[in-house]
Each structure stands twice: as structure tokens, then as C-alpha cells.
N, C-alpha and C positions, 0 to 999 in steps of 0.2 A: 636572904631567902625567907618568904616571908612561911610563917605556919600554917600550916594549909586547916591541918586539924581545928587550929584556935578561931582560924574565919571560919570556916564549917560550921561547928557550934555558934560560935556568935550571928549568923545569921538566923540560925535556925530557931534561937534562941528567943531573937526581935520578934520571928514570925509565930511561935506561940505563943507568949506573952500578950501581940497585937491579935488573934485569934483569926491572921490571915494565912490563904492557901497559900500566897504567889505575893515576890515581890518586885518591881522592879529593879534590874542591873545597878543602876545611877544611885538609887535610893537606900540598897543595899551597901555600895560603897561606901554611903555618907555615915551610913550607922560603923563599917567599918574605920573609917580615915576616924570619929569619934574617938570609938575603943583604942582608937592605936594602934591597930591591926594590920593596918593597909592603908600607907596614904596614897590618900587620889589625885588626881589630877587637877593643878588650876587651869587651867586649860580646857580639859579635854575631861570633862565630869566621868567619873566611870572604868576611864581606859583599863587602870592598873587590874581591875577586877576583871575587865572581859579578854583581859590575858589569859589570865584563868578562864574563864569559864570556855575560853578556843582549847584550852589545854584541856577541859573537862577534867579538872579539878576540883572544881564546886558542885557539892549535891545537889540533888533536885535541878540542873540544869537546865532549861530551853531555850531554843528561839524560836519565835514566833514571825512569819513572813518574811525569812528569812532576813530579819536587819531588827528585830530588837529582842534583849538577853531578858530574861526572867530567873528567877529562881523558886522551884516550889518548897514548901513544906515535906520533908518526908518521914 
């Protein structure tokens, strides 16, 4: 089970540092599959995060035209 709290922060973590609002799903994932957090997909870039983020698990969540995942800053 992965930690929900330690990806949380480590997203959000990327996104202030980088000094952006919003990141995308895919890109998010790669900083996490990095940390060790959450490995991704070879496959399927992304998938294991937008498990989450269907589960609204991940802060700052959205989707945008209904088919691709974001995450904001909050």
C-alpha cells in the first residue's frame, strides 16, 4: 500500500520548489517512480498515480476535458 501522505507531500514539494501551480499526471509520477514512492508504469506512463487520483486521493486534483489528470499546488 503505497503512502498516500509521503506522495502528497512529495508532489507538492516538486511544485514549490519548481515555482509551478499545476503539474501534469504523467510527470508527477516520474518525480514520484524517482523518490521511490510509486513505481509507474513501463507501459502505461502514469497509470499507478491516476489510480489514485480516480480514488481522489491526491491533493489538488483535476481533470480537465474530461481525459487528462493534473495536480495543483495547494
Amino acid at each position: 500500500m503505497p503512502d498516500i501522505d509521503k506522495i502528497n507531500a512529495c508532489i507538492q514539494s516538486h511544485l514549490r520548489s519548481r515555482h509551478e501551480r499545476s503539474v501534469r499526471a504523467v510527470d508527477a509520477a516520474r518525480w514520484l517512480d524517482q523518490a521511490g514512492l510509486l513505481k509507474d508504469s513501463n507501459t502505461r506512463p502514469g497509470k499507478p498515480l491516476r489510480v489514485l487520483l480516480r480514488a481522489k486521493r491526491i491533493d489538488g486534483w483535476r481533470k480537465e476535458s474530461d481525459r487528462w489528470w493534473f495536480i495543483d499546488r495547494v
